[in-house]
Structure formats: structure tokens, C-alpha cells
MIVEX-683295 format. One record per residue (C-alpha): x, y negated, z. Coordinates in steps of 0.2 Angstrom, whole numbers, plus 2048, in hexadecimal, padded with zeros to 3 digits. Layout:
N
XYZ ...
This chain:
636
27066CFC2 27D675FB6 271670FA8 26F65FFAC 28065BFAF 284665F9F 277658F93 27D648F98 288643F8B 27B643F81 274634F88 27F629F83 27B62CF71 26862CF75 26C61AF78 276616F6B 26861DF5E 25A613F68 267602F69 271603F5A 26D5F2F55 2705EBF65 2835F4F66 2865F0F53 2805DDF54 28A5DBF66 29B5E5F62 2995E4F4E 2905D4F49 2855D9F40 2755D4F39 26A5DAF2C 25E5CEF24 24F5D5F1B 24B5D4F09 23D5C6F0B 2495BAF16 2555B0F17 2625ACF26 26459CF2D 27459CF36 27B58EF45 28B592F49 28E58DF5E 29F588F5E 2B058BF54 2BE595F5A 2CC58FF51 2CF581F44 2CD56DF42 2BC56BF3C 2B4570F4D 2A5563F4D 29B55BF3F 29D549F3B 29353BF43 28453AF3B 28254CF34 27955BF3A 27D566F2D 28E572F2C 296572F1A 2A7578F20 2A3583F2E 2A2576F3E 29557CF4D 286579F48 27957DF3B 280585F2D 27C57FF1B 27F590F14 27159DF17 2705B2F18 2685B7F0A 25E5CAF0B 26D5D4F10 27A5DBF1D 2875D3F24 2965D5F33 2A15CBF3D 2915BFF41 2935C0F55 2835BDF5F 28F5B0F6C 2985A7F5C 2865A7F4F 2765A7F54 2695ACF41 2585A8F40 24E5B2F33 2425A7F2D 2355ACF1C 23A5A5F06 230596F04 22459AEF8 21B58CEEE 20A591EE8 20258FED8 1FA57CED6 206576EE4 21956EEE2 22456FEEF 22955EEF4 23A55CEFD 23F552F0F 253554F11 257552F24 26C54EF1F 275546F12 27B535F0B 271528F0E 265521F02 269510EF9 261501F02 2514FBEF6 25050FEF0 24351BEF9 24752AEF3 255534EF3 25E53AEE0 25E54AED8 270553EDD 273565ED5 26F570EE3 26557FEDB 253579EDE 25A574EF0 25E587EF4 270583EF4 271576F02 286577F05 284572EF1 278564EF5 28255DF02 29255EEFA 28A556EEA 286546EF3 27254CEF7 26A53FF03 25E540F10 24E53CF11 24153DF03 246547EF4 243541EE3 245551EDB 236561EE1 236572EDF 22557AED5 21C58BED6 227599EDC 2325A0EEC 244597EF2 24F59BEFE 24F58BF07 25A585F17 24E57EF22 259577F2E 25D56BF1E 24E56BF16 23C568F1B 22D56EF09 21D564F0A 21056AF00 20655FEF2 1FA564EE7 1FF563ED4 1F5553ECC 1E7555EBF 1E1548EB4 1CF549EB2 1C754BE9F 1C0539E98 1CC532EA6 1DF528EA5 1EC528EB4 1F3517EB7 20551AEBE 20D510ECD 21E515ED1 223514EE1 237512EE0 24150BED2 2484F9ECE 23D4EBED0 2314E3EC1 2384D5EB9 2344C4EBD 2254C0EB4 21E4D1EB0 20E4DBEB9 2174EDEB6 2254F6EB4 22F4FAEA2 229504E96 236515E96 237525E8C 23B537E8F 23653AEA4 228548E9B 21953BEA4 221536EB4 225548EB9 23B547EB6 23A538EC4 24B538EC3 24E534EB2 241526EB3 24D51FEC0 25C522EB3 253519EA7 252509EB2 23F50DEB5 236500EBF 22D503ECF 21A4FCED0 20B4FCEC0 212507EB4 20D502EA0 20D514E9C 1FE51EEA3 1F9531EA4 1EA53DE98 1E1549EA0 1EB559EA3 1F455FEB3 20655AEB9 21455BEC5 21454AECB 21E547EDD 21453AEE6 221533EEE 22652DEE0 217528ED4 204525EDA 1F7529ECD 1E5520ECB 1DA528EC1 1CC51FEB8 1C2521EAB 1C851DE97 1C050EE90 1B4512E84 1AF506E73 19E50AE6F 19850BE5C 1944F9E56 1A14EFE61 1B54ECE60 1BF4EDE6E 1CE4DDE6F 1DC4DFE78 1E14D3E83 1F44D8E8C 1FB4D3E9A 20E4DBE9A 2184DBE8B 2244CDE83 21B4BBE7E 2174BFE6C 2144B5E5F 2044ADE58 2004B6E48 1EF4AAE44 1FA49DE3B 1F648BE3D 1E348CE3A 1E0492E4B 1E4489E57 1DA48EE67 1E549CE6C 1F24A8E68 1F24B9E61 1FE4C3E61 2044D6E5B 1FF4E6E63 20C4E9E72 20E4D7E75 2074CDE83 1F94C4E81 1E74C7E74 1ED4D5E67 1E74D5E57 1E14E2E51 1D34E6E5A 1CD4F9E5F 1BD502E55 1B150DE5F 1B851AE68 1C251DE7A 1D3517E7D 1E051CE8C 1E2508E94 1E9502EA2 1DB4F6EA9 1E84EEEB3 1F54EBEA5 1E84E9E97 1D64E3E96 1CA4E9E88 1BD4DBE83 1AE4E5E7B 1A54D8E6C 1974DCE63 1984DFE51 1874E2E4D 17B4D4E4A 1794CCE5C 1674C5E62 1694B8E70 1554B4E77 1534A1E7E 1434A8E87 13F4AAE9B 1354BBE96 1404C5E8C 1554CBE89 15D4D7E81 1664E6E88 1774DDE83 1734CEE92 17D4C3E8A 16E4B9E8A 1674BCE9B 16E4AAEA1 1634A4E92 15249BE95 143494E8C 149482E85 13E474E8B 13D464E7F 136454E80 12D44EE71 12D43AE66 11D438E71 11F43FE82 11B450E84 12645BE8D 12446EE84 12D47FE83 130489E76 13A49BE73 14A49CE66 1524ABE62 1644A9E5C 16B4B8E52 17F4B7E4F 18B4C4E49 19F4C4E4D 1A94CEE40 1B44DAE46 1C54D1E3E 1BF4BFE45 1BB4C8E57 1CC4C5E60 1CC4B2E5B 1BA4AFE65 1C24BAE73 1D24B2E71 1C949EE71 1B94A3E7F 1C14B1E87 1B14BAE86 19F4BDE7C 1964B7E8E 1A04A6E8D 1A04A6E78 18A4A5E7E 18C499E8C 19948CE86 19348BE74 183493E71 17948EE7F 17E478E7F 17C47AE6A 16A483E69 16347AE76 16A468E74 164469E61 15246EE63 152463E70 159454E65 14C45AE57 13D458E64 141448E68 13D441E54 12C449E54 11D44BE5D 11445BE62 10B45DE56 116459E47 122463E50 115472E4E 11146EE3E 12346EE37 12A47DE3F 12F487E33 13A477E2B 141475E3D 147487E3E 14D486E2D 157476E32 15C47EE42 16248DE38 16E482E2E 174476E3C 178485E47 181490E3A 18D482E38 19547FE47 194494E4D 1A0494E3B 1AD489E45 1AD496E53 1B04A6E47 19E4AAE4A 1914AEE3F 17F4A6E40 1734B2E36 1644AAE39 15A49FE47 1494A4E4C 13A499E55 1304A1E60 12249BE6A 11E48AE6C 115484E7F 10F473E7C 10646AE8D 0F6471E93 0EF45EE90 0F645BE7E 0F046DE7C 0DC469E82 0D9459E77 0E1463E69 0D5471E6C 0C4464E70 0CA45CE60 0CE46CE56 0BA472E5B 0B2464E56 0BA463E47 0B3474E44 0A246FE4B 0A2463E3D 0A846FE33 09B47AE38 08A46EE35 091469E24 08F47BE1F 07F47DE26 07946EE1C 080474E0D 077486E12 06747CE13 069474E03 06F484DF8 06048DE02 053480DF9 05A47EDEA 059492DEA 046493DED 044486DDF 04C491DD4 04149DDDB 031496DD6 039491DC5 03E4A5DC3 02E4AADC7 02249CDBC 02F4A2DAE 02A4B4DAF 0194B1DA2 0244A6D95 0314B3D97 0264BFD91 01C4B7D83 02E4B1D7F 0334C4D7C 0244CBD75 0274BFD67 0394C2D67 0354D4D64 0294D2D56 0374C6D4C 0434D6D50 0354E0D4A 0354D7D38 0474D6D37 0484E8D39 03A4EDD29 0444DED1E 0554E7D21 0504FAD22 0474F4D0F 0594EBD0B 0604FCD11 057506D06 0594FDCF9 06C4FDCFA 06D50DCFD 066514CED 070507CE4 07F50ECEC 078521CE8 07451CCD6 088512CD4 08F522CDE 08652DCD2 08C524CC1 09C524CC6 09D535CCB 09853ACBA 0A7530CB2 0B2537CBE 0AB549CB8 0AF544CA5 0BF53CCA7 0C454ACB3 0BF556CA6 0C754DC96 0D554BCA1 0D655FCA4 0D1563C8F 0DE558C8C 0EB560C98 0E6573C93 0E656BC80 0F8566C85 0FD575C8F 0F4581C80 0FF578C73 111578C7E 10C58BC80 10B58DC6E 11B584C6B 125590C77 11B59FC71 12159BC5E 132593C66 1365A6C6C 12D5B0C5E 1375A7C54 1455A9C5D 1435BCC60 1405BDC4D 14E5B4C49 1595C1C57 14F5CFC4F 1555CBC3F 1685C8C43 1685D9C4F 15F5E1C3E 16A5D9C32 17C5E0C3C 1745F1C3F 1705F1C2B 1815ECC29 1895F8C35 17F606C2D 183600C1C 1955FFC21 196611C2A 18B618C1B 197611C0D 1A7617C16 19D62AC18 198627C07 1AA622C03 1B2633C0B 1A663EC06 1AA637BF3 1BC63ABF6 1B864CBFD 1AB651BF1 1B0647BE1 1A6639BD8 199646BCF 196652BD9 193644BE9 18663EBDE 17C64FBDA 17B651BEC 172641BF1 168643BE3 163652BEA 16264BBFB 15763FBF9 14964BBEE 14B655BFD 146646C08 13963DBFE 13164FBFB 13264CBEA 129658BDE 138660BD0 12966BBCC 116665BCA 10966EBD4 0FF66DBC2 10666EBB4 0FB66BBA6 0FF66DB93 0F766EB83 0FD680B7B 0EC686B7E 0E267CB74 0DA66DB76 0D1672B88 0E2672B91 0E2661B98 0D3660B9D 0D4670BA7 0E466ABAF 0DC658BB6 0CB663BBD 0D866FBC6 0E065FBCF 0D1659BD4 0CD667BDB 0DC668BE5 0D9655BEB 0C965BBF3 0D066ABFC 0DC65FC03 0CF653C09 0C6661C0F 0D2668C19 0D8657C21 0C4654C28 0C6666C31 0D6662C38 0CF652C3D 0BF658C45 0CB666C51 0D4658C57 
């Protein structure tokens, strides 16, 4: 018992750990709000001051009446909030995924404008702030404005999020725009104004600044993906209208201002006007795909490739302009009804393309209103001044004819005829039969004249035959002689033959020989000629070395006479007159080997016999020489 009773003031502080909320919530106020909520607050009633309930009409508290509370708790703690005065409601971050938009439904505010359906765009921090949104004149209902991927502390007493999926335009496809609020279309026009700078219908309220109108928008949306409110702005999508190769695409509008017709006077069937205006545009579109909004423009597709349009019940062309077209029945100058098969080919240049839409309206009605009454009205016109069969007979003057007549009136219509074609012509079985009995017995005819004249070519051929072969003896005897006459006249002229030929060798030889002699008098008389000119230079340059000899001679004779006399002439003044003179003598004995002293000397002093002895010894001395010359000759 002592225990117990000494442990029991720690009960009350048991409690207060296990209910500390409940103590600091009741006695304190407090509440804590955690980090991913928010805390919507009504307030029951108001203790003191003026403002005690809201004004008729609103269910929202700006300026702390009873009621729901425009300001929130964000993540945090707060005191003095007593649980009889405030009741708090913790309630999750709206959170708009990704690919969605948050669009927005406010519960209080102004009211909208009568002939509006949303509500404007007030500065309220993406509708987080709803005192600010209030206060700024927001309105209940619809919201223009939406909030896009992320999280927001929003006050859902005031505010209420739907979901919407973001839009995606397609690839290959256009979005044709109705906007559901604005100001009315003008009187007279299918949609709304064309206006700038609301980034594709996604700034709604700026569209609504601009003066945008609700209803067919001229403007339309490429594929991508956007933020589009759709309560604001609806969105078809269709597909982009496509041009093919060989084809033009006019324009025809219906929005825009009444142009002007830019044709001039010459065309007076309808007007065209400029691109952007109302009405058929002229400059038409080449092949390719264009963003078009079918219900404010319509693209009228003309071929500008050579056309073929079939009058015929078995055959048209992938075009089917010509599928209304038939086989054209004619009656002919003598009654018969037939058909025949005309292809028409046309061609519609691409500058003349929006005058045929702008005067038919369109290629199918160009074929039925002009085409089809002309073709057919002038072949059948041209049946009726013939019969069948000059009509078959003439066809291709007809169908030059038609060619002609039909290219000028397609020229007042901007359209070119290239050329008109006739097909097959049907006439009646009847007509047909009494053609073809009449056609076989001509050939029958035909047929046994050719046989007679077989027959006749067949006997005059046997005649010739018997003729050939009676011939064949003559023939021959004919040629035998022919060959004995060819014979004789092939001896006569191998004779004649002979004969000129040895003339011919006999005159060839002849003049051979006087060709050798002339040829040869001719060559005596050129060396003759040559012999004599070779003299001629031979003594020319003798003479002339002679004549060089002699001067080169003459000056070394003369130099060596001068150079001797001058030596003469010093050695005179060396050695004197006389004694110069004793030594040449003496020179020249010395040179010439002449003999001062005779090898004999023979005298008389010894009788008469002295003479005579010396002559014997000379001759004896002669002979020695002699001798001794043939020995030295014979050892050489």
C-alpha cells in the first residue's frame, strides 16, 4: 500500500505523455500540420468585432467572418487555433500529373458577365491564393485560366480541380478550333476573327483580350501536343488535304473581306480574288499537303495532266469524271440508228485552273455542262448529213473535223482540246447483213474471175511448154553452129594476135636499141662534159697553187735575201770590206767541195810521156770509183 500510494503522482504525467496532443490542442490550440498537407480552416463563430457573418451570397471568409476560411495552413505549427472557435481539415497537395491540366471550377466570387461562360484570369498564384483571388474580383464558376503539371496547395472549400488530358494533334492531321466563349461572329461571316499572340488557343485569356470571337476559328492547330482548356476551345482533328502530283488545288474561301476581281474585264463569269480574301483565290496550290479548314475553305483538285474522258458504256478512267458518260447513239441521212465510241482528251493549265472552277464550280460540272451536250450534239449533227456507210468511209475526216470544231469552243472555256478520238462504230445488225451478203458476193466475183484467169495463164503455160520442148533440137543445132563460128573467130584472132604481138616485139626491140644509143651518147657526152669541167678545175687550182707557190717563194726569197744582205751588211761593218770577201770566198769552196788542189796533177817536166801518164792514172781512178759504188750497191 505505502508503494502504491507513494507512485501516484506519476500517473498524471503518464497521461499527459500518452495525451499531449489532446492537452495542447484543447488548452494550447495547437495544431501541427504535416509537411505534405494543407489545412483547410472554418472558423464557427466570432467572439468579437463587426464582420461576424459573410455577405449574402458568399460562402467564403476573406476577413475572418464564421465560415470557411479563404486562407489555408500550410506544412507547419501553429497556436491559438481553439478546437470550439476552429475546426482544420487536413486534406492532401493537389498534384496534376504529367499529360493532364488541371482545370479549375470556383465555388464563390463575382459573377460572370451575362453572354460570357467563363470566368477571367485574376492574379491569384495559380489559384493557390484564394483571399488573393477573391479580393482581385475572381468569379465563380468555370475558370478560364488552369493550372498544368505539378503540386498546388489548393483551398478546396473554394476551389474544385477536374482533370483533362493535355490535346495531341495527330501527324498528317489539322485541328479545326471552335471557341466556346468570346464575342459573337460578325454579321455576315462563318467564323470568328483572325488574332495573334494567344501561343494556339492556349492564353485563352488573351484571345478574349484581343476581342476573339466564339464559334469556327480561321486559325487551325499542327500536329504537336497542347494545353488547351476545353471549356474554352473544342478541337476536331482531321486529316491535311493533300494535292497529289499532276493536279492544282483552287482555293475557294468563305470568310475573309469581299475582294476584288483581279481577272480584268475579259472574264466575266466570276470573280477571283487575292489569297486571304473571300471567294476563288488565285493562286492555286501545287502538289503537296496543306493545314485547311474544310469548313472555312474548300480545295477543288484539277487535273493538269492531259485528261481522257470515254464516251463508251464499257470503259472509264480511274478519274470518273467520265463515269456519267455513255456510248453516243446517231441517227444517219438515211435512217439508221448507230453507236459509236469517242474519246475526248483535254488539258487545263495550271494558271487557267481557278477561272474553270471559278465559272463551273468544278471539273464533274466543266464534263457535264459543256462537254457532254458539245461531243454529243456534234456527231450527232454530223450523222444526220450522211449515211452509214459514207459515214464509215469518211471517218477519219469526221474525226479530224470533230477535232477542230470541239477545240474551239473548249478555248472559250480556258480549256484545252488536244485531240478527239473515234472509236468503234455499231451500225444495225440489218444494214450490217446486206453489207456483209453484199461484201461476199463481191468477193465470190472476185473470186471466179481469178480462177478464170488461173485457167487461162495455166494453158497459155502448157503451150509454152510444148513450144519449149519442140525448141530444144533447134536449140541445139542452133548452138552447135554458134560454136563452130566462135570456133573460127577464135583461129582469125589468136593469128591477128600473133601477128601483133611480134610486131610489137620487133617495134619494142628497135626502140630499145635507140634508147641504148641515146642513153649512151647521152652518158659519153655527160662524162665528156664532166672530164672537161674536171680539167678545168684541176688546171684552175694548179694554176692557182702555182701561182700561191710562187708568191709564198718569191716573199721567202725576198725575206731571206733581206735577212742575208742585212747579215751581209753587219758582218761587212764587223769584219771590213776585204777580209768579208776572203771568207765567203772561202765559204763557199768549202760548200761546193771545190778542189784548191787537183787529185792529178799532170805536167810535162818529164818528158813527153807526162801527159799521157797522168790521163791513164785518171782513168784509173774513174773505174775504182765505179767499182766501189756496185759493191756498195750490191750490200744494200
Amino acid at each position: 500500500m505505502t508503494t502504491f500510494f507513494t507512485l501516484w503522482w506519476l500517473i498524471p504525467i503518464v497521461l499527459s505523455i500518452i495525451f499531449y496532443k489532446f492537452v495542447l490542442r484543447v488548452f494550447f490550440g495547437m495544431v501541427i500540420v504535416p509537411e505534405d498537407k494543407i489545412g483547410l480552416v472554418t472558423k464557427k463563430f466570432v467572439l468579437f468585432g463587426t464582420d461576424k457573418s459573410l455577405p449574402d451570397g458568399r460562402i467564403i471568409a476573406t476577413k475572418g467572418e464564421a465560415g470557411f476560411q479563404a486562407q489555408t495552413l500550410a506544412p507547419g505549427l501553429y497556436w491559438a487555433m481553439w478546437i470550439w472557435q476552429y475546426s482544420v481539415d487536413m486534406t492532401a497537395f493537389t498534384i496534376i500529373p504529367e499529360g493532364k491540366i488541371g482545370l479549375v471550377l470556383s465555388k464563390d466570387g463575382k459573377e460572370i458577365p451575362t453572354g460570357r461562360i467563363l470566368a477571367r484570369k485574376v492574379d491569384s498564384d495559380n489559384f493557390q491564393d484564394a483571399t488573393a483571388f477573391l479580393n482581385n474580383g475572381g468569379q465563380k464558376g468555370r475558370q478560364s485560366a488552369f493550372i498544368t503539371t505539378g503540386s498546388y496547395r489548393i483551398n478546396t472549400f473554394l476551389f474544385e480541380i477536374v482533370m483533362a488530358d493535355q490535346i495531341k494533334i495527330f501527324e498528317n492531321m489539322v485541328g479545326i478550333v471552335t471557341a466556346l466563349d468570346g464575342d459573337p461572329i460578325p454579321q455576315g461571316q462563318i467564323a470568328g476573327k483572325y488574332v495573334d499572340g494567344h501561343n494556339n488557343f492556349q492564353d485563352f485569356d488573351f484571345f478574349l483580350e484581343q476581342g476573339g470571337n466564339r464559334g469556327l476559328q480561321p486559325q487551325v492547330m499542327l500536329a504537336g501536343s497542347y494545353y488547351i482548356n476545353s471549356w474554352a476551345i473544342q478541337i476536331e482533328q482531321n486529316p491535311m488535304t493533300d494535292v497529289p502530283i499532276g493536279y492544282v488545288g483552287v482555293v475557294i474561301s468563305y470568310i475573309g473581306e469581299d475582294g476584288k476581281d483581279v481577272t480584268g474585264e475579259t472574264f466575266k463569269h466570276g470573280n477571283i480574288v487575292s489569297k486571304g480574301q473571300r471567294g476563288v483565290w488565285m493562286e492555286p496550290f501545287g502538289p503537296g499537303k496543306y493545314a485547311l479548314n474544310k469548313y472555312t475553305t474548300k480545295l477543288e483538285p484539277v487535273p493538269t495532266t492531259n485528261l481522257v474522258l470515254n464516251w463508251a458504256n464499257a470503259r472509264s478512267e480511274s478519274h470518273d469524271l467520265d463515269k456519267n458518260l455513255s456510248t453516243i447513239t446517231v441517227r444517219s441521212k438515211d435512217g439508221f440508228p448507230f453507236n459509236l465510241d469517242v474519246a475526248q482528251i483535254i488539258h487545263v493549265p495550271a494558271n487557267e485552273a481557278p477561272k474553270v472552277i471559278a465559272r463551273f464550280g468544278s471539273m464533274t460540272n466543266l464534263v457535264s455542262q459543256v462537254l457532254e451536250p458539245t461531243i454529243g450534239n456534234y456527231f450527232r449533227n454530223s450523222a444526220q448529213d450522211s449515211d452509214v456507210i459514207s459515214f464509215l468511209s469518211t471517218r477519219k475526216e469526221r474525226q479530224e473535223s470533230a477535232k477542230n470544231h470541239i477545240k474551239a469552243v473548249l478555248d472559250e472555256y480556258n480549256v484545252n482540246a488536244v485531240d478527239t478520238l473515234i472509236g468503234d462504230i455499231v451500225p444495225p445488225d440489218s444494214l450490217m447483213k446486206t453489207l456483209t451478203d453484199r461484201k461476199i458476193a463481191e468477193e465470190e466475183q472476185k473470186t471466179y474471175q481469178t480462177q478464170r484467169m488461173a485457167q487461162e495463164q495455166r494453158q497459155g503455160v502448157e503451150k509454152e511448154t510444148a513450144i519449149a520442148d519442140m525448141q530444144k533440137e533447134i536449140v541445139k543445132a542452133s548452138q552447135s553452129v554458134e560454136i563452130a563460128q566462135r570456133t573460127a573467130d577464135a583461129t582469125v584472132k589468136k593469128a591477128e594476135g600473133d601477128a601483133t604481138s611480134l610486131k610489137l616485139n620487133v617495134n619494142a626491140e628497135a626502140e630499145a636499141t635507140k634508147m641504148r644509143a641515146n642513153a649512151e651518147a647521152e652518158a659519153t657526152k655527160a662524162r665528156a662534159g664532166a672530164q672537161a669541167e674536171a680539167t678545168k678545175l684541176n688546171a684552175s687550182a694548179e694554176a692557182e697553187k702555182i701561182s700561191k707557190t710562187g708568191l709564198a717563194e718569191a716573199e721567202k726569197i725576198m725575206a731571206i735575201g733581206k735577212s742575208t744582205a742585212e747579215a751581209y751588211q753587219l758582218q761587212v761593218s764587223a769584219m771590213g770590206g776585204d777580209n768579208f770577201t776572203k771568207y765567203k770566198i772561202t765559204e763557199e769552196i768549202g760548200k761546193g767541195n771545190i778542189k784548191v788542189i787537183p787529185d792529178v796533177l799532170i805536167s810535162g817536166a818529164n818528158g813527153s810521156e807526162g801527159g799521157i801518164s797522168g790521163l791513164l792514172g785518171m782513168k784509173l781512178m774513174e773505174m775504182m770509183d765505179t767499182k766501189n759504188d756496185k759493191d756498195e750497191s750490191k750490200k744494200k
